[in-house]
GUGU-564729 format. One record per residue (C-alpha): residue number from 0; y, z negated, x; residue in three letters. Coordinates in pm, 1 decimal, always signed. Layout:
<atoms>
<atom i="NUM" v="Y" w="Z" u="X" aa="Ala"/>
...
</atoms>
This chain:
<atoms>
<atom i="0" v="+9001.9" w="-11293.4" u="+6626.9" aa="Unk"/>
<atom i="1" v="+8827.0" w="-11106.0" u="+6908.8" aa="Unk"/>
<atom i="2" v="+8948.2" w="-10785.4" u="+6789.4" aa="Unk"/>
<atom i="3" v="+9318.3" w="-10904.9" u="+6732.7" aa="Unk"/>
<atom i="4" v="+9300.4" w="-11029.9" u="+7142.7" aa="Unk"/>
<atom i="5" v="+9177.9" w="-10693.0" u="+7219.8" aa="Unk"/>
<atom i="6" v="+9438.1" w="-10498.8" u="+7034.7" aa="Unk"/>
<atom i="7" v="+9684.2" w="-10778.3" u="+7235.4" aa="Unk"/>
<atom i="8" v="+9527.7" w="-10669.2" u="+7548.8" aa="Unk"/>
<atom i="9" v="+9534.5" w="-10313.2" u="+7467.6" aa="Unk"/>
<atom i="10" v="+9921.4" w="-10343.4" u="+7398.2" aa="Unk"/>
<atom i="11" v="+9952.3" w="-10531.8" u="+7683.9" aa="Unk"/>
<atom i="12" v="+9880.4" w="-10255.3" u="+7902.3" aa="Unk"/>
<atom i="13" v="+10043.7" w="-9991.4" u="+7724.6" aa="Unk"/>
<atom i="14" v="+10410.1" w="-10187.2" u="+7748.4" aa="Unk"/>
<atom i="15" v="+10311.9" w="-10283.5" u="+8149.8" aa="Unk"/>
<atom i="16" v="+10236.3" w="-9952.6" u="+8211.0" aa="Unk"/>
<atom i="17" v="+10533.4" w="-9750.7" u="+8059.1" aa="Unk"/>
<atom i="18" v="+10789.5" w="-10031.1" u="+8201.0" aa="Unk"/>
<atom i="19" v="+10589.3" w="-10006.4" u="+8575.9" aa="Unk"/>
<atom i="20" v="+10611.0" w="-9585.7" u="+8560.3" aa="Unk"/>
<atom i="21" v="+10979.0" w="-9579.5" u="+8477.6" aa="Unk"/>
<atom i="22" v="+11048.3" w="-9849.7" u="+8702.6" aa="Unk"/>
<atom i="23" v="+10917.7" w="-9631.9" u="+8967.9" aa="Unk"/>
<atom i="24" v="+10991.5" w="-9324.3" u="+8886.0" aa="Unk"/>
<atom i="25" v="+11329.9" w="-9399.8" u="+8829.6" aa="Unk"/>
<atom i="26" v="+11436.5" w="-9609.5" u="+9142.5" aa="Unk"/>
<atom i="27" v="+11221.1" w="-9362.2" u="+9411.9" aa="Unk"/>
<atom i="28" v="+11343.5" w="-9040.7" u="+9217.9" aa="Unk"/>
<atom i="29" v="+11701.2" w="-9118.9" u="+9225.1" aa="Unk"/>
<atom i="30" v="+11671.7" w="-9239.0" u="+9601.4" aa="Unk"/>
<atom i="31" v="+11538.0" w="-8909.5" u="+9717.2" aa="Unk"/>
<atom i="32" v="+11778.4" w="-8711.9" u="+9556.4" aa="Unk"/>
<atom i="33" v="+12077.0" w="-8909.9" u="+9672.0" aa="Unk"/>
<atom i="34" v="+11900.1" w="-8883.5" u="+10039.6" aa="Unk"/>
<atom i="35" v="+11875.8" w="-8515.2" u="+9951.7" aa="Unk"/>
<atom i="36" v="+12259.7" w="-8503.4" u="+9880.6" aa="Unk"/>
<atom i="37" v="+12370.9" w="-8696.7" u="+10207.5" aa="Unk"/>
<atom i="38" v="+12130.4" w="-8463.0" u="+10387.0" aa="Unk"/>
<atom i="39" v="+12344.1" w="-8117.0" u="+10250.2" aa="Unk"/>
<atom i="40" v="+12145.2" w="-8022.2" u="+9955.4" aa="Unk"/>
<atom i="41" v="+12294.5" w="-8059.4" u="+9620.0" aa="Unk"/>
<atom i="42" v="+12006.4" w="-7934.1" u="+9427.5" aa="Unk"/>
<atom i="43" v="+11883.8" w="-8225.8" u="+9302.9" aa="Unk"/>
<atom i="44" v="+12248.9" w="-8359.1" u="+9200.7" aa="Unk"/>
<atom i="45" v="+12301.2" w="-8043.7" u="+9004.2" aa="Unk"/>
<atom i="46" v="+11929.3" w="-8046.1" u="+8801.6" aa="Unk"/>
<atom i="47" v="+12122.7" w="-8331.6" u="+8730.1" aa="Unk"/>
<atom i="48" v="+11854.5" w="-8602.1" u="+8895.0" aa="Unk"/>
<atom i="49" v="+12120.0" w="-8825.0" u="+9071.3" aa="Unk"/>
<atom i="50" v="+12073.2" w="-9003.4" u="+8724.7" aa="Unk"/>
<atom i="51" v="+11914.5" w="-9347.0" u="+8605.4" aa="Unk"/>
<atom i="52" v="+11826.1" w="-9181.9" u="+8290.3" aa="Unk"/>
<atom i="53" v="+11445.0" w="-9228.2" u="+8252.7" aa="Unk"/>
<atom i="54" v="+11332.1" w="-8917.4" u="+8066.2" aa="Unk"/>
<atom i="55" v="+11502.4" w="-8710.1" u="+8354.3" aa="Unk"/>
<atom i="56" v="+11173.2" w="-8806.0" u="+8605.2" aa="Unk"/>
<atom i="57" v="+10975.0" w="-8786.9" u="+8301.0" aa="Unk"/>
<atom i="58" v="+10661.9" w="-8557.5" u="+8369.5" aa="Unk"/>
<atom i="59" v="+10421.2" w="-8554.3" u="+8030.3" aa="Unk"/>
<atom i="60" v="+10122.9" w="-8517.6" u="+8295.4" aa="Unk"/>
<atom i="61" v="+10193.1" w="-8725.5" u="+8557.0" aa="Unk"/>
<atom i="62" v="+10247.3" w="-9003.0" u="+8297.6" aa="Unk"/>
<atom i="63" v="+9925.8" w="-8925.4" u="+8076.7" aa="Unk"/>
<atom i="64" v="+9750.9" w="-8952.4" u="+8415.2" aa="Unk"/>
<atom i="65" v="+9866.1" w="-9272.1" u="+8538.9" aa="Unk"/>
<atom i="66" v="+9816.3" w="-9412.5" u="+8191.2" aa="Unk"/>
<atom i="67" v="+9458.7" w="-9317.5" u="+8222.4" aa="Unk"/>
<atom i="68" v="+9362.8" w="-9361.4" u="+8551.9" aa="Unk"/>
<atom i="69" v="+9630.3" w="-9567.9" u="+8717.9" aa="Unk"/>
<atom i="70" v="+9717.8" w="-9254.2" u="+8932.6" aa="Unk"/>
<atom i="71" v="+10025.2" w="-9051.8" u="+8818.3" aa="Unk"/>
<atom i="72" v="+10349.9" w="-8880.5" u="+8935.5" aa="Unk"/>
<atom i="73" v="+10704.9" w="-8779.0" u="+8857.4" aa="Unk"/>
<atom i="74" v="+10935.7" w="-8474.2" u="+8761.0" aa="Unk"/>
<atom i="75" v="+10943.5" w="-8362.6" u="+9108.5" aa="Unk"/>
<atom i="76" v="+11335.7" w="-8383.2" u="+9248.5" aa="Unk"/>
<atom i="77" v="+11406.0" w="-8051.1" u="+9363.3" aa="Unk"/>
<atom i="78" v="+11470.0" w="-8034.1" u="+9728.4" aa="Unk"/>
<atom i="79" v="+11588.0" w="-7697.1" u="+9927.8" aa="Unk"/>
<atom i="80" v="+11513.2" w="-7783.1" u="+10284.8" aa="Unk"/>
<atom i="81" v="+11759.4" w="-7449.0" u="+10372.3" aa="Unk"/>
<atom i="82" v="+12079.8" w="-7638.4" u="+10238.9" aa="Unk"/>
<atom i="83" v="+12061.9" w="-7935.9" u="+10484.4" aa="Unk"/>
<atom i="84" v="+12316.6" w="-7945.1" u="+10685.9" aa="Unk"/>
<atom i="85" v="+12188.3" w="-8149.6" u="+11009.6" aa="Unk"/>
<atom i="86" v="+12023.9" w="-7942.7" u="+11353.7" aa="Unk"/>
<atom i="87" v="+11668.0" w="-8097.8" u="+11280.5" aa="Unk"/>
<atom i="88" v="+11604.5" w="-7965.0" u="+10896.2" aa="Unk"/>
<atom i="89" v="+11221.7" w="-7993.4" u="+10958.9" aa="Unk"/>
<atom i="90" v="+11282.7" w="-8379.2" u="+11064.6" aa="Unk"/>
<atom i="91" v="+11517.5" w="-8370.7" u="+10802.7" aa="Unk"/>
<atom i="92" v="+11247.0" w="-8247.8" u="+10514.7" aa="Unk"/>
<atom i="93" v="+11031.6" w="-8473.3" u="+10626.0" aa="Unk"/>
<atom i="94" v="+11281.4" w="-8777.7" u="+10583.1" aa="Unk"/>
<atom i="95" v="+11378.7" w="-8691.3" u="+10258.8" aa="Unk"/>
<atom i="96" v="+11008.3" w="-8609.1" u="+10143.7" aa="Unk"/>
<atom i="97" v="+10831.3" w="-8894.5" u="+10248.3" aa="Unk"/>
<atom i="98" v="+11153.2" w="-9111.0" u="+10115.1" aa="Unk"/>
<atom i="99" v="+11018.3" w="-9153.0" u="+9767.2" aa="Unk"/>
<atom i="100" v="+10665.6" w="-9279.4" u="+9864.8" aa="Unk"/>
<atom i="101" v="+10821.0" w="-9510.6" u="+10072.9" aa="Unk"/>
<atom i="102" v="+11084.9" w="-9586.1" u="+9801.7" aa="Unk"/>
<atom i="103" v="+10795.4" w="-9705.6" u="+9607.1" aa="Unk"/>
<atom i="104" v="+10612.9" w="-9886.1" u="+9879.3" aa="Unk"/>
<atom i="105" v="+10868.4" w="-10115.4" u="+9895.8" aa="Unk"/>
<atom i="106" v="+10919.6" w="-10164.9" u="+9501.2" aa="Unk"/>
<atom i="107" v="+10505.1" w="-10229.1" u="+9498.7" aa="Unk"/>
<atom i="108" v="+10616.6" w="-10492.2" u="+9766.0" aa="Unk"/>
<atom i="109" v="+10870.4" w="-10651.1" u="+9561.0" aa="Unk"/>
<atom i="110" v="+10625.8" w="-10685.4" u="+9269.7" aa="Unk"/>
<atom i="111" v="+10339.0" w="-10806.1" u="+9480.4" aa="Unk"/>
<atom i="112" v="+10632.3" w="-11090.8" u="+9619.5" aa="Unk"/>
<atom i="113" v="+10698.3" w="-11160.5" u="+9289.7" aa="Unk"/>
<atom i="114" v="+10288.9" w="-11216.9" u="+9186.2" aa="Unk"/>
<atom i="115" v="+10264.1" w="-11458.0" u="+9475.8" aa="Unk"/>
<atom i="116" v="+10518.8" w="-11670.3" u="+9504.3" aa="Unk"/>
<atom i="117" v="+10504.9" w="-11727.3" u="+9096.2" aa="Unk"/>
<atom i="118" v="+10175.9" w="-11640.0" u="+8939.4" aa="Unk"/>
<atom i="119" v="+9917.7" w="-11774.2" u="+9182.6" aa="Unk"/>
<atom i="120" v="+9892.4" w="-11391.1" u="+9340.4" aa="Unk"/>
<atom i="121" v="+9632.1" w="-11082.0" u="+9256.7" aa="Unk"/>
<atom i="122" v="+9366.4" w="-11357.8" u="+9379.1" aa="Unk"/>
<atom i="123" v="+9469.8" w="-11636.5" u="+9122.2" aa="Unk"/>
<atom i="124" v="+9462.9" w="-11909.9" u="+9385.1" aa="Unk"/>
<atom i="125" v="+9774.0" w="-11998.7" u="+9543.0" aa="Unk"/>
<atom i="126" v="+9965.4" w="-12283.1" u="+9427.8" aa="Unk"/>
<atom i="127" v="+10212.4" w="-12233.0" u="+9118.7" aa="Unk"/>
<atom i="128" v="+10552.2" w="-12359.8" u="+9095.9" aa="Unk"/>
<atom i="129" v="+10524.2" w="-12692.1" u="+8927.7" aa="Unk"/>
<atom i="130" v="+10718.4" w="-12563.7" u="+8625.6" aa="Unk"/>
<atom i="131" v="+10455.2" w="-12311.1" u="+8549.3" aa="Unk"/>
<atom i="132" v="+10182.4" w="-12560.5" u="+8571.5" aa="Unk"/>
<atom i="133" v="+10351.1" w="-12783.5" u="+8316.2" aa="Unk"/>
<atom i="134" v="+10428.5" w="-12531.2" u="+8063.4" aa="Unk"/>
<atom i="135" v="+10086.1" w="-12264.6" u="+8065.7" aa="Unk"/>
<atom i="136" v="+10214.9" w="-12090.1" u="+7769.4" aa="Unk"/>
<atom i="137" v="+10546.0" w="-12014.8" u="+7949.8" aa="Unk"/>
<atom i="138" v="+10401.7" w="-11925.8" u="+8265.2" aa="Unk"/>
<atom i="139" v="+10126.5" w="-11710.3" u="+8051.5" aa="Unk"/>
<atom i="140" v="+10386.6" w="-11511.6" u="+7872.7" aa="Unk"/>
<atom i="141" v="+10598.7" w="-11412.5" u="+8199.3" aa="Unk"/>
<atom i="142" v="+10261.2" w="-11288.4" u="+8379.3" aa="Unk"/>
<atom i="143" v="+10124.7" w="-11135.4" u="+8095.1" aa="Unk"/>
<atom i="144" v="+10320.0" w="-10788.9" u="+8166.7" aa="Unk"/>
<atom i="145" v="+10424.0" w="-10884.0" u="+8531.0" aa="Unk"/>
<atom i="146" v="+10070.1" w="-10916.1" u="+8646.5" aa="Unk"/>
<atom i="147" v="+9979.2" w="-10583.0" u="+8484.5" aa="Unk"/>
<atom i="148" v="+10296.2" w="-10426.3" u="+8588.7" aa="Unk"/>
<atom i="149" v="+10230.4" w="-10526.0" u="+8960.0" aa="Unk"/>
<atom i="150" v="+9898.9" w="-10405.8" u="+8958.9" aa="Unk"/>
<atom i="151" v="+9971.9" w="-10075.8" u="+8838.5" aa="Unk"/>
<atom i="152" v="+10312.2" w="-10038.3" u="+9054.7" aa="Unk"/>
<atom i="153" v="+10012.9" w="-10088.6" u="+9365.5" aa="Unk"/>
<atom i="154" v="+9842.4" w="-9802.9" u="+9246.1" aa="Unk"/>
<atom i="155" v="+10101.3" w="-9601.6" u="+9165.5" aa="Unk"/>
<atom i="156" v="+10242.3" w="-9626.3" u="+9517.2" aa="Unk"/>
<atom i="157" v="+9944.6" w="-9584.2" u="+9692.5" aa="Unk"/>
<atom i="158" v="+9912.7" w="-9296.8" u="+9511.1" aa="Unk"/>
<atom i="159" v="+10232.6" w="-9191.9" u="+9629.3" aa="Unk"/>
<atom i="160" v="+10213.1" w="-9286.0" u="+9991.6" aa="Unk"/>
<atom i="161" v="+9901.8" w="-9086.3" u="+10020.0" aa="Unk"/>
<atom i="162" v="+10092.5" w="-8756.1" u="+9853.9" aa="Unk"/>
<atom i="163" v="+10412.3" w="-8795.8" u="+9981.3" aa="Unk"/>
<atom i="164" v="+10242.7" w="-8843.7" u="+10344.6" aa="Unk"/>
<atom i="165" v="+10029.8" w="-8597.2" u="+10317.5" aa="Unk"/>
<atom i="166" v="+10288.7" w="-8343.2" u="+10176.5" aa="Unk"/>
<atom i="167" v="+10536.0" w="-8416.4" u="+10417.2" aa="Unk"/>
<atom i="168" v="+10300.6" w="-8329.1" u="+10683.1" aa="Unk"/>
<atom i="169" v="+10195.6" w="-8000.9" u="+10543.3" aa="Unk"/>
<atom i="170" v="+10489.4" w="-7937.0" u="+10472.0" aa="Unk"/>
<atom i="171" v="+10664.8" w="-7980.1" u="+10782.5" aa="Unk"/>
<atom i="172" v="+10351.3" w="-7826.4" u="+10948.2" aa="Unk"/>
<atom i="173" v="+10251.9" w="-7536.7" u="+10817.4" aa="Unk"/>
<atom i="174" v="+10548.1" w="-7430.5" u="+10565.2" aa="Unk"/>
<atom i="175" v="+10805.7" w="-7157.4" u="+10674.8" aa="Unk"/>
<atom i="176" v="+11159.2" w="-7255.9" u="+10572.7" aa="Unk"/>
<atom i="177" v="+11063.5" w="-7021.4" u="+10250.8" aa="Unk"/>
<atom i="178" v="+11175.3" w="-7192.4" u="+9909.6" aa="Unk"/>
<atom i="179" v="+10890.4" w="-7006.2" u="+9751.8" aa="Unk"/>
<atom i="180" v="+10635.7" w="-7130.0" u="+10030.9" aa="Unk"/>
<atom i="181" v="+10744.4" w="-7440.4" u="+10009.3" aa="Unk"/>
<atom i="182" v="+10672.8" w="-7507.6" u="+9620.4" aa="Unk"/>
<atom i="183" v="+10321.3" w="-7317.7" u="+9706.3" aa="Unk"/>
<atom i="184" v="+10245.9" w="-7592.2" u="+9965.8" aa="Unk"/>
<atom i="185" v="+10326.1" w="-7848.7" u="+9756.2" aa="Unk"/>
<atom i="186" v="+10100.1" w="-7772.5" u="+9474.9" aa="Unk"/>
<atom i="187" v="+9841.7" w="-7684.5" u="+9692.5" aa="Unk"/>
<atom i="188" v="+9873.8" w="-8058.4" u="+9870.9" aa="Unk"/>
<atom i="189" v="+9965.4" w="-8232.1" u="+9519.2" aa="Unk"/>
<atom i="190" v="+9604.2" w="-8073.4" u="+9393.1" aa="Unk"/>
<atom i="191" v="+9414.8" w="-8163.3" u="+9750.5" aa="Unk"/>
<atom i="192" v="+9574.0" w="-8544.7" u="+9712.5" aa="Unk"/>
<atom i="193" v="+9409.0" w="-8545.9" u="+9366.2" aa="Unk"/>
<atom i="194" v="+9069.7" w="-8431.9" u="+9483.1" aa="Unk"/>
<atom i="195" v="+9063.3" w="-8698.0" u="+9721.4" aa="Unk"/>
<atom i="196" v="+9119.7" w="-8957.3" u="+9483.0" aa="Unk"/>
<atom i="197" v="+8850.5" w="-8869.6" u="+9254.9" aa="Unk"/>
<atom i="198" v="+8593.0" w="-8783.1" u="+9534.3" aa="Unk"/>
<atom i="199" v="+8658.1" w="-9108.7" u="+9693.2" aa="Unk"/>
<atom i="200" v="+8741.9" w="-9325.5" u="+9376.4" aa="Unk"/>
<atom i="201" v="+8461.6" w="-9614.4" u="+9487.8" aa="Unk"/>
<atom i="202" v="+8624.7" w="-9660.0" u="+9853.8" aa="Unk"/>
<atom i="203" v="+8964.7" w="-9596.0" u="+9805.1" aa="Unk"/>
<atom i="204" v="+8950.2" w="-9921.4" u="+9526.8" aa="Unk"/>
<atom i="205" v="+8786.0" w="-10147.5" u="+9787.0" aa="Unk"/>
<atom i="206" v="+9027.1" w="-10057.1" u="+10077.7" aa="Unk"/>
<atom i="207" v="+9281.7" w="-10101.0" u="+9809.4" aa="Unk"/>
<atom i="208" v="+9142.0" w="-10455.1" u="+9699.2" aa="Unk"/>
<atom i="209" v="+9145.0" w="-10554.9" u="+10091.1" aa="Unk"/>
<atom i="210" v="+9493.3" w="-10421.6" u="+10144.5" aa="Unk"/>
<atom i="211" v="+9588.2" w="-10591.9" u="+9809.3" aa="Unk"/>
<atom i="212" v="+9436.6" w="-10916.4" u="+9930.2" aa="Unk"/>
<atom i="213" v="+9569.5" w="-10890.1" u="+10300.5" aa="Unk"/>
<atom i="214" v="+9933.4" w="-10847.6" u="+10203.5" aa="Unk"/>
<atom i="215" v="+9904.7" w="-11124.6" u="+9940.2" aa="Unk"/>
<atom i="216" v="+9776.8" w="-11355.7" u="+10230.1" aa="Unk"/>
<atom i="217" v="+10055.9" w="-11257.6" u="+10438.9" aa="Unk"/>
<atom i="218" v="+10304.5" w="-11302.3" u="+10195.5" aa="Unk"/>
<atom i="219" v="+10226.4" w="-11613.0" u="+10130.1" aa="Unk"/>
<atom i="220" v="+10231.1" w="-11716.4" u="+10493.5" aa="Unk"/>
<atom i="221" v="+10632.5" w="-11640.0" u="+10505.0" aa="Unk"/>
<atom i="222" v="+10653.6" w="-11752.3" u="+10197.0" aa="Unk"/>
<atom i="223" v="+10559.0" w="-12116.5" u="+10279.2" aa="Unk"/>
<atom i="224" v="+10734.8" w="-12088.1" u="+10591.2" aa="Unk"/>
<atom i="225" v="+11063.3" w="-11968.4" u="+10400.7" aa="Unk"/>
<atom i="226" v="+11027.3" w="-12221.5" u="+10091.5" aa="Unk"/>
<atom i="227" v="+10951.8" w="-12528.4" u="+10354.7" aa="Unk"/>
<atom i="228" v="+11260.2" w="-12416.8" u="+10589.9" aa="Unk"/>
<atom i="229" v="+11448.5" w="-12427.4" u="+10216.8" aa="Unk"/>
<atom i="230" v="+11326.7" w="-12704.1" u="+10087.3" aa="Unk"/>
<atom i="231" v="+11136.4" w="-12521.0" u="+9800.6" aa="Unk"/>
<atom i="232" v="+10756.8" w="-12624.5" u="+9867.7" aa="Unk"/>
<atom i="233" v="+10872.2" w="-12946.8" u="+9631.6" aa="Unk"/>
<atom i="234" v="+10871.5" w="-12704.0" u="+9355.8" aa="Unk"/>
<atom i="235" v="+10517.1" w="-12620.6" u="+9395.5" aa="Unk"/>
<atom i="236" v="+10160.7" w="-12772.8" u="+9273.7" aa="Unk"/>
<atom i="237" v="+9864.0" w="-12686.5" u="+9468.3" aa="Unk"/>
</atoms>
């Protein structure tokens, strides 16, 4: 019995995982290379990456990474900051850079949303809707992969808020507008981001778990402002 649970468990992961890293992947990837496109630079559109396809942001690394550690990436969308079009390219670079982090961001937001207005949040004590606390084993079987799936679509785009950020920047500062420099500085700040993480594994969790925590609280603040102004709080149990 204890062996078939952890075998469930196991699984469990495995499918929130894969469905969280396409999820991301996916929506972020496609964003930045449509921003890309509107911005002058076809590149991306002709690597064909203005595509929903999944195995086109497919990278076999980043994925076994993020499987293992929580941490991963994408097929980087090529970007040629000397095709755009506009009179600030360097602001330019920077917006369509930073645009998949922050593409993320917001999907990690979404999920967390999702976690606390429906499965008591990350902290497992805000009130559930009342339909949830009726029927367990209905309410167990949505959160089993939507919990896991929100956690790891956190991680993920912390992950890439910290790289895309810090990319950006070196990007923008220290890069020439050199296609070949440019790729340099980005492995060079893809392999720094990566250093960070595992020298500073231990803090970087517990500002995580209070940033975690702090956005679920606020949430849930709206939330019950939103849901009262609605007239859904009558859906809820404490």
């Amino acid at each position: 019995m204890m062996t078939t649970y952890k075998v469930a468990a196991v699984l469990n992961d495995a499918i929130a995982k894969v469905l969280a890293y396409f999820l991301i992947v996916i929506f972020s990837g496609y964003l930045q290379a449509y921003i890309a496109k509107k911005l002058g630079d076809r590149t991306a559109e002709d690597a064909g990456f203005l595509s929903l396809h999944p195995l086109v942001y497919f990278d076999p690394l980043g994925f076994a990474l993020f499987f293992l550690t929580g941490f991963g990436w994408s097929r980087p969308v090529p970007i040629n900051p000397q095709r755009f079009t506009g009179r600030h390219k360097r602001l330019e670079a920077f917006f369509a850079y930073s645009s998949q982090a922050f593409a993320n961001a917001v999907l990690a937001f979404l999920m967390m949303f999702i976690v606390t207005t429906t499965l008591g949040g990350f902290s497992q004590t805000l009130p559930l809707p009342a339909f949830f606390v009726s029927h367990p084993a209905v309410k167990k079987a949505f959160g089993l992969v939507i919990f896991r799936m929100a956690i790891f679509a956190v991680y993920f785009s912390f992950f890439s808020l910290l790289l895309g950020l810090f990319r950006a920047t070196a990007l923008i500062g220290f890069a020439k507008f050199d296609i070949g420099e440019w790729h340099e500085t980005e492995l060079i700040s893809l392999l720094i981001a990566i250093a960070l993480l595992y020298l500073f594994e231990g803090p970087i969790n517990f500002v995580m778990q209070f940033i975690i925590l702090g956005i679920e609280g606020l949430i849930w603040h709206w939330w019950i402002w939103l849901a009262n102004l609605l007239g859904f709080m009558q859906f809820y149990k404490g």
